[in-house]
N, C-alpha and C positions, 0 to 999 in steps of 0.2 A: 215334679219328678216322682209323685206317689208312685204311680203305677209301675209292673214290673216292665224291662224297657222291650221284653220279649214276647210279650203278650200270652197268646193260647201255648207257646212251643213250650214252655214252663213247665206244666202238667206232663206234655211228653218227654221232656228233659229228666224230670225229677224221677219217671217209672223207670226209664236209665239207668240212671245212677243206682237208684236202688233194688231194681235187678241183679245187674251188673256187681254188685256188693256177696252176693254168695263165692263161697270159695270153689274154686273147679279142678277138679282132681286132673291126670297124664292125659290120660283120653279125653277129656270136654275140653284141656286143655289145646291139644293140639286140632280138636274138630273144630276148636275156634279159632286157630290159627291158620287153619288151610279156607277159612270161610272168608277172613279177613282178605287173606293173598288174592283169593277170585276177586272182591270188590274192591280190589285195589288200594287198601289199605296196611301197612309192614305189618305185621303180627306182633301180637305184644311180647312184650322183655326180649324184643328185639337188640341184639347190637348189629352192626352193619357187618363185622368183620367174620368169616367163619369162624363156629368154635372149637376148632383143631387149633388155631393159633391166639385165642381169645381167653388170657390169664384171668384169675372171674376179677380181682380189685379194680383192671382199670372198664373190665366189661362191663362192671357196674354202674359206670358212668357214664356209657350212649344206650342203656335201657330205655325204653319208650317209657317206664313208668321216672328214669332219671329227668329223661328229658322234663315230663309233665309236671314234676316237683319243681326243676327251674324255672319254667313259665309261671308254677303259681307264687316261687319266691318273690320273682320279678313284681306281679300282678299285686300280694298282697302288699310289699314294701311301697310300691305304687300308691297304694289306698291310705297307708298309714300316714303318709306327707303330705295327702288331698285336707284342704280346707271344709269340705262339704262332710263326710261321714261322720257320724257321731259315735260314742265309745260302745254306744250297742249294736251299731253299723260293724265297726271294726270288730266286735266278739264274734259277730255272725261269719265274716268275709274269713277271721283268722281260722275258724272253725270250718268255714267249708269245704266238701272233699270232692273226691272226684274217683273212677277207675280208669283204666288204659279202655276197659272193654267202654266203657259207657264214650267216652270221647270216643271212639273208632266209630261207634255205632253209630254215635250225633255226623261225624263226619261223611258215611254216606249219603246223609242228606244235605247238607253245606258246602260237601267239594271244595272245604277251607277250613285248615288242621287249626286253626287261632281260634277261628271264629267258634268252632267245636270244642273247643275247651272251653273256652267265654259261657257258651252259651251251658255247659252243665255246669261250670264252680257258679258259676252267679245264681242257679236253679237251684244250688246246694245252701247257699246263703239266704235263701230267700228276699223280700222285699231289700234288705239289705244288699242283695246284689246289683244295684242296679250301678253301683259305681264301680264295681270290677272293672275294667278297661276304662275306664272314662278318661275322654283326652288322649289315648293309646293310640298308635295304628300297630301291627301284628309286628312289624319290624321292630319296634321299642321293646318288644318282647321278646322275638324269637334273638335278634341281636344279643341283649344284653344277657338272659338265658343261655345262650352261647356260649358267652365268657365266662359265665359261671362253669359250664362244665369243661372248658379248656381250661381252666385254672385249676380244678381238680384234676385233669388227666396228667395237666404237666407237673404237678407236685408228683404226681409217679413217676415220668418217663425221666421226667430231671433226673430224679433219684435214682432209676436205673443208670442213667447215665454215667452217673456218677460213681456208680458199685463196677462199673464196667474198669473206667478209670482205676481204682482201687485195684481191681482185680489185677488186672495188667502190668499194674506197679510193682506189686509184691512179686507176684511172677517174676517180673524182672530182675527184684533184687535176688530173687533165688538160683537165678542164674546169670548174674553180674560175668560172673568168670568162664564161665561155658563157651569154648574156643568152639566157631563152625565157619563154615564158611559162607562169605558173602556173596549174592548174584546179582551182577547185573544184565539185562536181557535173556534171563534166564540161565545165563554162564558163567561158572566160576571168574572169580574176580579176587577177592583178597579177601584172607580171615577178618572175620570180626568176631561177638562173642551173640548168644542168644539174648542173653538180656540186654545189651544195645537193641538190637533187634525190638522186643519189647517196648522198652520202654519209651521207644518211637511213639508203638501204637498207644503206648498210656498218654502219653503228651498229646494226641491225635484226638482220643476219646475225652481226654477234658477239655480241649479246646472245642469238643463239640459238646461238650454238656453248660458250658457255660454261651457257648450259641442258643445252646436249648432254652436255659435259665433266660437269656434275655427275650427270646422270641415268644416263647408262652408269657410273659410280664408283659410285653408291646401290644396283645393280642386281647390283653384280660380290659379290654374296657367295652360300656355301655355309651346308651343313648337313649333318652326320653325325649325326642326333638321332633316327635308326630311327624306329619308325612312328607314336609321335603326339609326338613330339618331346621325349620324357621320356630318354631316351639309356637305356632298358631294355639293350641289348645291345653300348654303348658307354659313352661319359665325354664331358664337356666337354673334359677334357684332351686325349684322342684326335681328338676333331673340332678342336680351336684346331691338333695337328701337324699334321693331314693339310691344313688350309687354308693352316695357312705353309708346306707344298711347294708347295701352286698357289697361291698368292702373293693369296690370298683371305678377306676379314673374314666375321667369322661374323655369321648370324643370330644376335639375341640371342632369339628368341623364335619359335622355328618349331613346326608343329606337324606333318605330315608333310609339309608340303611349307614352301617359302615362302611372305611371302603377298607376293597377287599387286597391289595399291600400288605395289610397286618396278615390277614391268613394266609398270602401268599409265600411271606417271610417264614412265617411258620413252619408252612411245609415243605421249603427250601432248606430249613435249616434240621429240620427231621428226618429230608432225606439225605441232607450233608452229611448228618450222624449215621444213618445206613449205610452209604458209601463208605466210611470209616470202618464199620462193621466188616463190610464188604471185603473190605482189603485185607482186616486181620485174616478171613473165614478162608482167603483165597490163599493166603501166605500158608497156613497149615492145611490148607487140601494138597500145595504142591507140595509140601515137607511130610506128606502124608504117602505119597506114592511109593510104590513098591520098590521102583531104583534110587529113591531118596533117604526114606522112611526114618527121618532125624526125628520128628516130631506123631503122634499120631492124635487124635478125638481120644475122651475116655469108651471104654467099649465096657458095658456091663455085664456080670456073670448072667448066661439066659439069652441076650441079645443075639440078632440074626442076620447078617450081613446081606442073603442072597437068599432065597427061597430056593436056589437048583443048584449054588456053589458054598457047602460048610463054610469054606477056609476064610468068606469074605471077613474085613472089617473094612466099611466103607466110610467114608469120610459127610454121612447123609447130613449130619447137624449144621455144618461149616456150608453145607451145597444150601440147606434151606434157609440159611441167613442173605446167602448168594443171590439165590433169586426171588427173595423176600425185599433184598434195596433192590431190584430193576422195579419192583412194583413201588415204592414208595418215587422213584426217578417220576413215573409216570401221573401219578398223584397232585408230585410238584408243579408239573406242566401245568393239569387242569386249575391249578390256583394260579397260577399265575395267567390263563385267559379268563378266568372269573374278574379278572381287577378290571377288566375293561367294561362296566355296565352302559346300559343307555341312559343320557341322563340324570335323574336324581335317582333314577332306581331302574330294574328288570329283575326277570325273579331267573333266570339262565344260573345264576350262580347256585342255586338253591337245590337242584337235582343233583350237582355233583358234587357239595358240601356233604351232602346228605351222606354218601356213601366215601369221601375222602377223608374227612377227619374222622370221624370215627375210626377206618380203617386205620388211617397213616399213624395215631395216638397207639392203635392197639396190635399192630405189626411193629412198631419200633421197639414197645414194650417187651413185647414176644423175643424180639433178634436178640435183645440186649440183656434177657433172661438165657435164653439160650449160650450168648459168646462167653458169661462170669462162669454157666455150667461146664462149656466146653476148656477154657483160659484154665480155671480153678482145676479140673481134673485133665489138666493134657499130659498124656505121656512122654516126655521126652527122652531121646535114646540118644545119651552122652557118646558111648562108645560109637555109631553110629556114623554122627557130626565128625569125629576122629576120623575114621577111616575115608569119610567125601573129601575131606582133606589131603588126602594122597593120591585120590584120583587123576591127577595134572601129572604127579609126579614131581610136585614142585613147582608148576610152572606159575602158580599165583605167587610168587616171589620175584617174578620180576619186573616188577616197578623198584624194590630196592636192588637189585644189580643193576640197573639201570642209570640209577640214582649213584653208584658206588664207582662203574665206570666215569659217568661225566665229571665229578668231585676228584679225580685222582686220589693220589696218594704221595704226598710230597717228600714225608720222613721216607718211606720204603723207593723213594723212586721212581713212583709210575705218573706217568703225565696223565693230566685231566686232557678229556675228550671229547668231541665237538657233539652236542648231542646225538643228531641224525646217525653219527656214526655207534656209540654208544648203542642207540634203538634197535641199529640193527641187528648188532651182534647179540643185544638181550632178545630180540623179536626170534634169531636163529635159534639160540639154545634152547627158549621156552617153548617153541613150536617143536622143535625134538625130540625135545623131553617127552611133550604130549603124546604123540606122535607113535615115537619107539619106547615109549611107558619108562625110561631111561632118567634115572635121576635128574632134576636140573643141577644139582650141585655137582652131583659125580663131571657133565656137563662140562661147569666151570671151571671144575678143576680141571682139566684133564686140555682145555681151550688155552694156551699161550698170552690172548687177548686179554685173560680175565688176569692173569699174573699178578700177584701180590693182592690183590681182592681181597679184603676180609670175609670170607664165607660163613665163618662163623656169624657176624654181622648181620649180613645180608639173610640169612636162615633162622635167624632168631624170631619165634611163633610169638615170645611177649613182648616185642615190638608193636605189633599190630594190637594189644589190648590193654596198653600199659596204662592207657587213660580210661579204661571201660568204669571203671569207679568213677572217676571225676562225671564222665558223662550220663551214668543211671544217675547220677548222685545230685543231677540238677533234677530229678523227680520233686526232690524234695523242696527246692526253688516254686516249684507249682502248686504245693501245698497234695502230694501226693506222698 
């Protein structure tokens, strides 16, 4: 195995590399980027996701030049647990480099992103190259290089996740006592306080940060198990070292590739936590509206609602978290028809990984920087919540006259009441109330039926929040 295993392509490889080695200012930059695009190759420092929504720490991590660092982690960690290389094999192989330009260039002629890397790190290494890949097929690589960068994307998103949680909490407690009222179907229904409200969404957002936590953990493993996963040109033994150098569990059952369940989980549980986003985003767009306006976005001195209308403040942050989870919804799909390959292997999965994780890592990131910015500065309008309060006139009180008719009143004399009947006469007053804006208490009193009623009672506003402490107060049950 003197020879190089690449014969003449060596000499072409090496002027590659070390072409491709000069540094390239904005303009050479990008004339190599739209040259790339024609030959059908991504442009380098590539991330998949636009970068209007692309925060740079986790865009760092689907760079074509990250990617190509994974591969060579992979590749070198490979080499060091090979029985054949010798310690000046290995200085040569650890020392070999490579650029984005020079692999893109190799890959015009290969029409195979693996093989185009192989072919310049081992030209880089010289005669010592010849054991880069050896015993490898592209899936041992691009697999396990995978996990490698899913594992750094999720020590971010987790984390955000987890700030989101945080965020929502304190929030809460800061407004534990903030009376407003409750909707169901979008119509008043019964006081509750704001930070009930909250601290929903905090319980929501940690329970998806620790989906998060487990599903990038599930996700983070390799495979040295060559091409249908029989370790033909390996060992188990060989693949358990090379994954305890990238600090990686192994497949127990791969076939050439992983299967694809673990990314599917993934992106199920990424976009579970966008739906959760989702829901906050939507809950303060409607508390944001003009006939509502409990709640509003922070709106910064300078900022522009409307380019034809001054007065706007528009609720744009909360809308682009909105239709940021319907993209991740969609994401999830395509993982989940990726899990069905043909046989030990097809490369079908490989075109829409390409552009879904990437994406899905760095849209959840984005949403979840976005909701702490909006949560952390949201305006709330106490006085506001007060007055949506009176708009019924009362009439979300009655479930407890309801409740006060069918219990009677046994000291005072008033018989208890057959429910049905009870409903009615609360369903009359309260629809009257509504109705002719007419107090419901004024109402009761003034109704014979309601007689002896404690009103006072029944109207009592810290009834409905008398446990709003006990209930934020299980935040801290969650370790929030």
């Amino acid at each position: 195995m003197d020879g190089h295993p690449f014969g003449e392509l060596r000499v072409v490889v090496v002027v590659a590399v070390v072409g491709a080695t000069t540094a390239l200012g904005d303009r050479s930059r990008r004339a190599n980027d739209r040259q790339a695009v024609a030959g059908g190759v991504d442009p380098p420092e590539s991330a998949a996701m636009i970068p209007r929504y692309t925060r740079p720490e986790i865009g760092a991590v689907w760079t074509d030049q990250a990617k190509l660092d994974a591969w060579r982690d992979v590749e070198v960690a490979a080499c060091e647990e090979m029985e054949g290389p010798t310690p000046d094999d290995l200085q040569a192989i650890r020392a070999a480099t490579f650029t984005v330009e020079a692999v893109q260039e190799r890959e015009r002629v290969t029409d195979h992103d693996v093989a185009a890397f192989v072919d310049v790190l081992s030209a880089s290494a010289g005669p010592s190259g010849r054991w880069i890949h050896y015993g490898l097929t592209s899936s041992d690589v691009l697999d396990t290089a995978l996990a490698i960068q899913l594992r750094k994307a999720g020590a971010i998103v987790v984390a955000g996740a987890q700030e989101v949680a945080e965020t929502l909490a304190a929030k809460a407690r800061e407004h534990v006592h903030t009376v407003c009222v409750g909707r169901t179907h979008g119509v008043h229904a019964e006081p509750t306080t704001f930070g009930i409200k909250l601290a929903g969404f905090a319980l929501e957002a940690d329970r998806n940060a620790q989906r998060l936590a487990e599903a990038f953990d599930q996700v983070a493993v390799g495979a040295l198990s060559g091409a249908v996963g029989t370790y033909a040109a390996t060992s188990p033994e060989f693949e358990a070292r090379v994954l305890a150098r990238l600090e990686l569990q192994a497949e127990p059952v791969s076939t050439q590739v992983i299967p694809r369940d673990r990314h599917a989980q993934l992106l199920q549980a990424i976009s579970l936590a966008g739906a959760g986003l989702e829901r906050l985003a939507t809950e303060i767009r409607h508390l944001q509206r003009t006939e509502v306006r409990e709640a509003e976005e922070p709106f910064r001195a300078g900022q522009k609602g409307s380019s034809a209308m001054p007065h706007k403040r528009n609720p744009i942050t909360t809308e682009r978290i909105t239709g940021l989870a319907r993209v991740l919804r969609g994401y999830a799909q395509a993982g989940v028809e990726n899990v069905a390959l043909w046989h030990e292997r097809d490369i079908s999965h490989s075109g829409a990984e390409r552009v879904i994780l990437p994406d899905a890592t760095i849209a959840l990131d984005y949403m979840q920087s976005l909701a702490v910015r909006v949560v952390g500065g949201l305006v709330v309008h106490e006085d506001r919540m007060r007055e949506n309060l009176d708009i019924t006139s009362g009439a979300l009180f009655s479930q407890r006259l309801l409740l006060a008719l069918i219990e009677g009143d046994a000291a005072n004399g008033r018989a208890p009441m057959v429910r049905d009947d009870a409903y009615r006469i609360a369903q009359e007053l309260a629809q009257r109330a509504w109705d002719t804006r007419t107090p419901l208490r004024q109402l009761a009193a003034a109704d014979e039926r309601c007689a002896g009623v404690d009103l006072d009672a029944v109207f009592d506003l810290g009834h409905y929040t008398r446990y709003a402490d006990v209930i934020v107060g299980r935040l801290a049950d969650a370790g929030l």
